[in-house]
Backbone bond lengths (Angstrom), bond angles and torsions (degrees), N, CA, C in turn:
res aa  C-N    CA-C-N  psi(-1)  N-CA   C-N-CA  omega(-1)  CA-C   N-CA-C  phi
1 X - - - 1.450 - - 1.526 110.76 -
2 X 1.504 112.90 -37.20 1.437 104.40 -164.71 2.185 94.88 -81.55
3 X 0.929 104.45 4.89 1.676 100.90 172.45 1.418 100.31 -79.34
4 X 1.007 144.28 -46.08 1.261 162.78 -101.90 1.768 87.78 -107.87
5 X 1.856 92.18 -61.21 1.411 107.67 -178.66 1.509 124.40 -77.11
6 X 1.654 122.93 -4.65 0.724 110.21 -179.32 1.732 126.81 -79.95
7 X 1.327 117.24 -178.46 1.791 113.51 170.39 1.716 112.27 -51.58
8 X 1.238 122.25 136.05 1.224 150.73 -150.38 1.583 96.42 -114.99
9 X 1.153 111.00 -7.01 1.656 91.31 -171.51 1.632 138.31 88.45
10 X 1.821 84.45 19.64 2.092 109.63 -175.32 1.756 92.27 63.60
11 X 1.057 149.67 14.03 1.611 124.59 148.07 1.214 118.90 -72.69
12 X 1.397 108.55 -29.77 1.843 104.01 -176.03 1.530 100.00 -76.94
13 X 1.331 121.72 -23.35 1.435 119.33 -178.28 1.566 114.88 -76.46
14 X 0.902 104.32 -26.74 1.524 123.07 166.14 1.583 121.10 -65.40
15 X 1.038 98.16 -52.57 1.607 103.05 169.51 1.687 105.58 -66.40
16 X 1.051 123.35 -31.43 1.670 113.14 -172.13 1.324 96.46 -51.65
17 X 1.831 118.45 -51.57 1.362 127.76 -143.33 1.594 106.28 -75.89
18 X 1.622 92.79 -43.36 1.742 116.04 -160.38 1.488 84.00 -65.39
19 X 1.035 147.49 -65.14 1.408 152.96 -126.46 1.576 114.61 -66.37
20 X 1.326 104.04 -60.35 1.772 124.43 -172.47 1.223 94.07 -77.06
21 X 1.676 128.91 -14.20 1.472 121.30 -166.50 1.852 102.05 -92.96
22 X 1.548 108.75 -31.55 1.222 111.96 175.37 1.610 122.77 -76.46
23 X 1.370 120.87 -25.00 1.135 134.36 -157.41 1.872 85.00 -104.44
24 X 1.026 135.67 -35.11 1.660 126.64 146.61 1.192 117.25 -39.51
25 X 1.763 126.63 -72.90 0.954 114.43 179.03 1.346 136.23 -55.89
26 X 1.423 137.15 -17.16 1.108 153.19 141.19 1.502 124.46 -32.29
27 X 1.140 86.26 -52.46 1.853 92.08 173.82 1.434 111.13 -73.43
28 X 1.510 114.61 -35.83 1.356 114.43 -161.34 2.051 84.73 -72.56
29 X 1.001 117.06 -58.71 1.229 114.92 -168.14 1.636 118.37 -59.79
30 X 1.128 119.14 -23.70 1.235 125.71 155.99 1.411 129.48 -51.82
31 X 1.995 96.81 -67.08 1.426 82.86 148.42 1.682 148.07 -72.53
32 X 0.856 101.93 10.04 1.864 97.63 -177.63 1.240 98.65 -101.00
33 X 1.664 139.45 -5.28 0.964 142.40 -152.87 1.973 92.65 -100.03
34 X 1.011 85.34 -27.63 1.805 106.63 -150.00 1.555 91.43 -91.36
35 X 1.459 135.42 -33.84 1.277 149.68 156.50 1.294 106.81 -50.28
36 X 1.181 100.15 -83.20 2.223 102.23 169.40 1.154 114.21 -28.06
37 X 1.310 123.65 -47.42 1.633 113.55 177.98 1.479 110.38 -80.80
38 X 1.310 120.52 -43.61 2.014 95.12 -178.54 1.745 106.72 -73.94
39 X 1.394 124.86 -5.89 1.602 115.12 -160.69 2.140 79.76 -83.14
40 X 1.736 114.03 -39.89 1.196 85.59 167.34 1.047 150.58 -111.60
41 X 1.528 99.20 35.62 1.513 119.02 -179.57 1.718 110.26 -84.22
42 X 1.271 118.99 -51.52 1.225 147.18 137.55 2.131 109.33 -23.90
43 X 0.787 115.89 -59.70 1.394 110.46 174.10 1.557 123.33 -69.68
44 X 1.183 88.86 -25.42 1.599 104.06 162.06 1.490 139.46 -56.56
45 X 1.472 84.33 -48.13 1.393 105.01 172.83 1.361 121.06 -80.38
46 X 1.692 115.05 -22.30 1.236 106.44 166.17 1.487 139.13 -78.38
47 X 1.182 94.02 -8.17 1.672 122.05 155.65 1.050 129.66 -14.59
């Protein structure tokens, strides 16, 4: 077990950083995606 826990060689440290940074960008892009569609759903209608 204590192998398990030991230093990895900075990939597991990497993943701490990489991780919350990808799963942000995801959202952010999700949402802006999700914006783009009502700003022209909404323009549509004003048509």
């Amino acid at each position: 077990m204590q192998a398990v826990l030991a230093h990895q060689g900075g990939w597991d440290e990497i993943l701490l950083v990489v991780g919350p940074i990808l799963v942000l960008g995801g959202l952010l892009k999700l949402a802006n995606r999700r914006a783009d569609r009502l700003a022209e759903a909404q323009s549509e209608s004003a048509d």
